[in-house]
C-alpha positions as CSV (number, residue, x, y, z in Angstrom):
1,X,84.0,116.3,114.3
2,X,80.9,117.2,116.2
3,X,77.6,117.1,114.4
4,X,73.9,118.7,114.8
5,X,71.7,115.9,114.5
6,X,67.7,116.4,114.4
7,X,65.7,113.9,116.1
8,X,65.2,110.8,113.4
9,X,68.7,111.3,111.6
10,X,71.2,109.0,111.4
11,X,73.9,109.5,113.8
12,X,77.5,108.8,112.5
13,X,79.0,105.5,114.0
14,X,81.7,102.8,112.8
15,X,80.2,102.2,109.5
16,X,80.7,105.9,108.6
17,X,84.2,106.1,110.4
18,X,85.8,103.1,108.7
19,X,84.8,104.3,104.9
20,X,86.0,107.9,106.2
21,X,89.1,107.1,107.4
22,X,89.9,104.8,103.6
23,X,88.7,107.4,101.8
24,X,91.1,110.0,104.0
25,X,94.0,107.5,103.8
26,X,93.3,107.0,99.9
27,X,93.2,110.2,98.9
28,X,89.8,109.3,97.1
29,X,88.3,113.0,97.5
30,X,91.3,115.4,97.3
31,X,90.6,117.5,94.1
32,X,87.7,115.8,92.9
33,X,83.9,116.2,92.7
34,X,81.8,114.3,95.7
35,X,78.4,113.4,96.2
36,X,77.4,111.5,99.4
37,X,74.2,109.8,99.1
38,X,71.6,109.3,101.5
39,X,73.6,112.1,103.6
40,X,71.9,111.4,107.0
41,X,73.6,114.5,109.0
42,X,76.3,115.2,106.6
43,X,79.3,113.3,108.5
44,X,80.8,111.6,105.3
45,X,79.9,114.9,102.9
46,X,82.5,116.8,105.9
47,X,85.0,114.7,105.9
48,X,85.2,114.9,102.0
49,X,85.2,118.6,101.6
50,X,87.6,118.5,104.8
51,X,89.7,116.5,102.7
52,X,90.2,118.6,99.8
53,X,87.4,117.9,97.6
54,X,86.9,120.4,94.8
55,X,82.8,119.9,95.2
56,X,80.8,118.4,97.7
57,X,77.0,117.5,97.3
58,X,74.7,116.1,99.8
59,X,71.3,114.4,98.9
60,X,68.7,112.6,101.4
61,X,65.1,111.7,100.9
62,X,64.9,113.3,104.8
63,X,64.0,117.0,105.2
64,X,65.7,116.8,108.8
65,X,68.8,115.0,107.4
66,X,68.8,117.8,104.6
67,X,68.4,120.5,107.3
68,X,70.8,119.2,109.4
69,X,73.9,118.9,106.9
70,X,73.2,122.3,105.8
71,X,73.6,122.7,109.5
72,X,76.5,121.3,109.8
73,X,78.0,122.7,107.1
74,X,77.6,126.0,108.1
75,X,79.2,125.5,111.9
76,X,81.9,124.4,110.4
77,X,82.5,126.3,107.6
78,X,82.7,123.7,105.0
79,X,81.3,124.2,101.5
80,X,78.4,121.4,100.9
81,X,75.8,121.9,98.5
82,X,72.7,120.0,99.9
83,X,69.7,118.8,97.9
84,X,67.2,116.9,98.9
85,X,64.9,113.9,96.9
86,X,65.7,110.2,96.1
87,X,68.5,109.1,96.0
88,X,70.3,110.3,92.6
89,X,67.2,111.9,91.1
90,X,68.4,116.0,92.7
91,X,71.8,115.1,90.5
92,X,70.3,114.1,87.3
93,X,72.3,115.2,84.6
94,X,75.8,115.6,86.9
95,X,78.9,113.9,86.9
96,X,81.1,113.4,89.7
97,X,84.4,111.5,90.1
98,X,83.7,110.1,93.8
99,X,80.0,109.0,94.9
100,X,80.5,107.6,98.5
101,X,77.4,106.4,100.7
102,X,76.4,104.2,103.9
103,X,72.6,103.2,102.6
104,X,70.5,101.4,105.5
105,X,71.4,97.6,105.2
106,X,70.1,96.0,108.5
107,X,67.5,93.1,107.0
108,X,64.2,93.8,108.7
109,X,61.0,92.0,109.1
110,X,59.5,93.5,106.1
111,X,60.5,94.7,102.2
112,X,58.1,97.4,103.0
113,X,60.9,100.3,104.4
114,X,59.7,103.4,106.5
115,X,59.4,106.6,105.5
116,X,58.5,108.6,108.6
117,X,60.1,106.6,111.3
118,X,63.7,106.4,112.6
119,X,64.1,102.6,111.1
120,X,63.9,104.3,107.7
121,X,67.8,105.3,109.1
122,X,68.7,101.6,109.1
123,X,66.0,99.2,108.1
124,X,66.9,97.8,104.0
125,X,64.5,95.4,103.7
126,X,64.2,91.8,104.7
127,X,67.8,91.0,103.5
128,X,69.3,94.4,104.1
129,X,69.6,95.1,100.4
130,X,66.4,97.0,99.3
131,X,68.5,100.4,99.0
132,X,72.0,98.8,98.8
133,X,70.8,97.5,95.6
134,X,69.8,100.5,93.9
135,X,72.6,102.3,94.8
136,X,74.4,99.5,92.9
137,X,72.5,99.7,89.6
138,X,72.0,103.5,89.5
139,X,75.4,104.4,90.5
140,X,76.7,104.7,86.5
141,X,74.4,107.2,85.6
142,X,76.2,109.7,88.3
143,X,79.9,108.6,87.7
144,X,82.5,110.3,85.8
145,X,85.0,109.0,83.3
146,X,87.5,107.3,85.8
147,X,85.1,107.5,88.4
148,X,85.0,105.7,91.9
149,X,82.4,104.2,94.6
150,X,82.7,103.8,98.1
151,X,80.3,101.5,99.7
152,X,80.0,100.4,103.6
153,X,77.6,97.9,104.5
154,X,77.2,94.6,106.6
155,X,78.9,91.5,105.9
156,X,75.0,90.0,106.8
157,X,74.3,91.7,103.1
158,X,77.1,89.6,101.4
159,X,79.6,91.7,100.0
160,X,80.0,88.7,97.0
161,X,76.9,90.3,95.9
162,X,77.3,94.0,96.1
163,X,80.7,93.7,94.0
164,X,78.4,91.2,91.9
165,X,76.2,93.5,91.4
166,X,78.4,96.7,90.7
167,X,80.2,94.5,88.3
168,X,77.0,93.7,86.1
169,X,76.6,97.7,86.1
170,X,79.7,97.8,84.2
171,X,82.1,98.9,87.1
172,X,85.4,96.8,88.7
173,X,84.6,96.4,92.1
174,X,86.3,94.6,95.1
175,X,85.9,95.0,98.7
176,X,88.6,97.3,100.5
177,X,88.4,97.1,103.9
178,X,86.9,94.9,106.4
179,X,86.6,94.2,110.6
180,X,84.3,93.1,113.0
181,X,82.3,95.2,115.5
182,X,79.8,93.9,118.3
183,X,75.6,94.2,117.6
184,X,74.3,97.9,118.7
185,X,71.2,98.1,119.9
186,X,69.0,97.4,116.7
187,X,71.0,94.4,116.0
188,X,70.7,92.8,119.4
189,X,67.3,93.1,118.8
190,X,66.7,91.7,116.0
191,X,69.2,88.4,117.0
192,X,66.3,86.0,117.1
193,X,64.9,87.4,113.9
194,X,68.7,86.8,112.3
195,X,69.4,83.3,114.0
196,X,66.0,82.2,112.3
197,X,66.7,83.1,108.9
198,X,70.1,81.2,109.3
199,X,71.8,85.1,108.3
200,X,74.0,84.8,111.8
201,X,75.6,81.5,113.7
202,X,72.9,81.0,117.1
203,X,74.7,83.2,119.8
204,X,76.5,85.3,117.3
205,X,76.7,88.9,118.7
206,X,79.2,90.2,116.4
207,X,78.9,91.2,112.7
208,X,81.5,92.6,110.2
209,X,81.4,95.9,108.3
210,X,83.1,95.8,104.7
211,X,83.1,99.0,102.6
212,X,83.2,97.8,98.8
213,X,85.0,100.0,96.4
214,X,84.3,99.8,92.3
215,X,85.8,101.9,89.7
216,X,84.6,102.7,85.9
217,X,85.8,100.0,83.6
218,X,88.8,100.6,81.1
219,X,91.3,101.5,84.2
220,X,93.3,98.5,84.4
221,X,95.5,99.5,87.1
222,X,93.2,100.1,90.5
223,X,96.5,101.5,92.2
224,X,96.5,104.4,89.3
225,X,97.0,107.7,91.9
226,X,98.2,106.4,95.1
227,X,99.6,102.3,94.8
228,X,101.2,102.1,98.0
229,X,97.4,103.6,100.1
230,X,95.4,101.4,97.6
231,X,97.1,98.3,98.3
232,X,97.4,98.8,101.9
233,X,96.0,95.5,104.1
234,X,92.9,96.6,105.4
235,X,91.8,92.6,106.6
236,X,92.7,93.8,110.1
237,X,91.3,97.3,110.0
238,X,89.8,98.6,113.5
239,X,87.8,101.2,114.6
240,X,89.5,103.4,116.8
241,X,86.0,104.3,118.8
242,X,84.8,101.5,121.0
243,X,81.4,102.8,120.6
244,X,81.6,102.0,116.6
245,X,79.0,99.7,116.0
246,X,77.4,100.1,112.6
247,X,74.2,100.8,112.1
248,X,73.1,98.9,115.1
């Protein structure tokens, strides 16, 4: 799908192309009410209401990310409702049955993240988690009854403790897909940064993506609406786009 994409918004790569494709291929949107968080320029919010959703809302801190999923919306002729603030603050009050996102999660030299600069697209704090984290403990107050969460980060974040920490929220979580794409730009520059803090081997180059998946507790079947899509072996999942390289 082609996108509009302001200057200092995220542009859609392999992180945003693996969780679409799982949540296409497990029918997590058809029928249901979405909200993508921390929108950037609308990619995942598309796909959803592309795929059926009953409701899609888009929130980002960004004016120009807001601006630009409206944008998008409109070329294409999807119905989005875009709002912009932090995080799940413009949805107070609202339930929805799918809450999907791709937070930034490359660890950077600071805690301190950006506001006005293009890092803020991809810099989470010195371990990658200072967003990832919140999403994870905020989550619950935006999920519906039988509600679920897609999640894609990097591996370099440790997926242990996002499904950790969705658990302790009071949500069963496990990761759902996984594969291995070469360092972008941002990445290869930050190797030396990574080798020193022991987060990659010395000469790594790679790093995987895993999207983590949790669902509201009391549904003791995962596989409830589609078994055969939810059980599917995503360990050797690729990204069809050479040029998929996560947020770096």
């Amino acid at each position: 799908m082609m996108l509009l994409r302001l200057p200092g918004v995220y542009r859609a790569e392999g992180d945003t192309e693996m969780v679409t494709d799982l949540m296409c291929r497990g029918g997590f949107a058809h029928g249901r009410d979405v909200l993508d968080v921390g929108t950037g320029s609308g990619a995942l919010a598309l796909a959803a209401a592309r795929a059926g959703a009953a409701t899609v809302t888009a929130v980002d801190l960004s004016l120009r990310s807001v601006v630009a999923t409206w944008l998008n919306s409109r070329l294409h002729g999807l119905p989005v409702s875009v709002r912009q603030g932090d995080m799940f603050t413009p949805v107070t009050g609202r339930r929805f049955d799918l809450v999907v996102a791709n937070p930034p999660y490359v660890p950077a030299e600071t805690d301190v993240l950006p506001r006005h600069r293009k890092a803020r697209c991809w810099d989470g704090g010195s371990d990658g988690r200072a967003v990832l984290d919140r999403v994870c403990a905020e989550v619950t107050g935006v999920l519906a009854p039988r509600g679920d969460v897609l999640i894609v980060h990097s591996g370099l974040c440790d997926a242990d403790l996002t499904v950790a920490a969705l658990q302790t929220s009071g949500l069963d979580a496990r990761v759902l897909a996984r594969c291995t794409v070469p360092f972008g730009p941002v990445m290869h520059g930050r190797a030396v940064m990574l080798e020193t803090r022991g987060l990659i081997r010395p000469g790594q180059r790679t790093e995987e993506l895993v999207v983590v998946g949790a669902r509201n507790r009391g549904i003791r079947n995962w596989d409830t609406r589609n078994g055969d899509t939810r059980n599917w072996d995503t360990r050797n999942w690729d990204a069809r786009n050479g040029d998929g390289r996560g947020h770096g």
